[in-house]
N, C-alpha and C positions, 0 to 999 in steps of 0.2 A: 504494500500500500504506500505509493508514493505522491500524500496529497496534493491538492493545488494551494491550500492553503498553507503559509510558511514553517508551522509546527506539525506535520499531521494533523493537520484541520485546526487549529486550533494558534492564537496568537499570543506570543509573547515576548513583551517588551524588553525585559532584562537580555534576554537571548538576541535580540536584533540587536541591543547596544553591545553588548561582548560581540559580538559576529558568529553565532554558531551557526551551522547548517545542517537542514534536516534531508539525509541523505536514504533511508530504510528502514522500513517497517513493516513485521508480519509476526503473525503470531510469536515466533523465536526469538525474534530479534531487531533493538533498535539498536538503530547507526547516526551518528550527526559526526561534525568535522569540524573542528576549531581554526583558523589559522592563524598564524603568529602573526599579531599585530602588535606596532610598541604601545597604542594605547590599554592591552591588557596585560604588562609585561612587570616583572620586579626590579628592583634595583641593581639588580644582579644580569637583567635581560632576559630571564626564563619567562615562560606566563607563566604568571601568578598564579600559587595555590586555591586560592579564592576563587579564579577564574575557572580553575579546571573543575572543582567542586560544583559551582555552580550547575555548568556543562553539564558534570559526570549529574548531578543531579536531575536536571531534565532528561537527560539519554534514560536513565533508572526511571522515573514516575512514566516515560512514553512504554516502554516495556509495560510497565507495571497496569496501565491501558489499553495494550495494543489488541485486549480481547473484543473490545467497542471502543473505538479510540475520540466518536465524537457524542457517545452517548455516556463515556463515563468520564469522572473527574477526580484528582488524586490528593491527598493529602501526604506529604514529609510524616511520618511521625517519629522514625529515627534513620540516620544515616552514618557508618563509620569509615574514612577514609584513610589506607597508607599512601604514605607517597615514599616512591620507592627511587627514583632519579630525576632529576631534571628533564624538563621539555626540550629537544632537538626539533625548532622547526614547525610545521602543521602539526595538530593531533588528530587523532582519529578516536572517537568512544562508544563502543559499543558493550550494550545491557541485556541483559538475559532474563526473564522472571523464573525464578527457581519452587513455587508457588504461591498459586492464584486461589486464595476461597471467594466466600460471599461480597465479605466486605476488606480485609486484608491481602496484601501481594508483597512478595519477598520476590526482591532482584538480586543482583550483582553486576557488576559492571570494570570495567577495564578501559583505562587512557594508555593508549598506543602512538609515539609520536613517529615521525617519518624515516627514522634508521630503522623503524619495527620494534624500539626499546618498550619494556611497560610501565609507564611514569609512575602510575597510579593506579588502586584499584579500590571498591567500596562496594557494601553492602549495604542495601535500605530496604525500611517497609514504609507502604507506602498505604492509607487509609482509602479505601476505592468509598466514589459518592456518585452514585447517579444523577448526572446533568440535570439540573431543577431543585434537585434535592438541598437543604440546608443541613451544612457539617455539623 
C-alpha cells in the first residue's frame, strides 16, 4: 500500500519538517527514508538522536496500523531505543509488528543508514483507537 497521501493516508506535520519519506507499507512491513539534512543534524554532524527516534517512531505506530491504516489511529504508550552507531549519510527505517490484539500492537523496528550499518533499533507498543473514537 503505497498511499497518495504523504503518511499512508494520513498527514503529519513533525515528519514533513524532519523530511521523512513514506516509502512501504503492507501488512509486514513499514519503510520510510530519512535523508541527511544539516537542519536535522548534531553538533557532531550525525542526525540527531531525536530525529531518528522520532522517524523510528512513526515507521513503528504505521506498522502498528498497517492492518486498517486509514481506519485506525495509534497511541505511543511506551517506546525503548538503542543507539548503537552513528548515522552515515541517508537512513532507511523499517518496522515490523511483532503483535496485533484488539486494542494493543507491539512493533520493533531498525534504522539502517547507507553503508547498510544499524544505527539504531526500538521497540514500542502502541494503543490502537478506531478513527472517531476518543482515546
Amino acid at each position: 500500500m503505497d498511499q497518495a497521501a504523504p503518511y499512508f493516508g494520513i498527514d503529519v506535520p513533525l515528519m514533513r519538517l524532519i523530511g521523512l519519506q513514506a516509502e512501504h507499507l503492507d501488512e509486514t512491513l513499514a519503510r520510510t527514508r530519512l535523508p541527511r539534512r544539516p537542519e536535522i543534524l548534531n553538533s557532531r554532524g550525525d542526525i540527531h538522536g531525536g530525529t531518528l527516534m522520532s522517524a523510528l517512531d512513526f515507521t513503528l505506530s504505521a506498522a502498528a496500523r498497517a492492518h486498517d491504516p486509514l481506519g485506525t489511529g495509534v497511541i505511543t504508550i511506551d517506546m525503548t531505543t538503542h543507539f548503537l552507531s552513528p548515522a552515515q549519510g541517508d537512513v532507511r527505517i523499517e518496522a515490523r509488528t511483532i503483535r496485533r490484539g484488539k486494542r494493543i500492537a507491539f512493533c520493533e523496528g531498525t534504522v539502517i543508514d547507507e553503508t547498510g550499518t544499524e544505527v539504531c533499533m526500538a521497540r514500542a507498543a502502541f494503543k490502537l483507537i478506531p478513527r472517531g473514537e476518543k482515546a
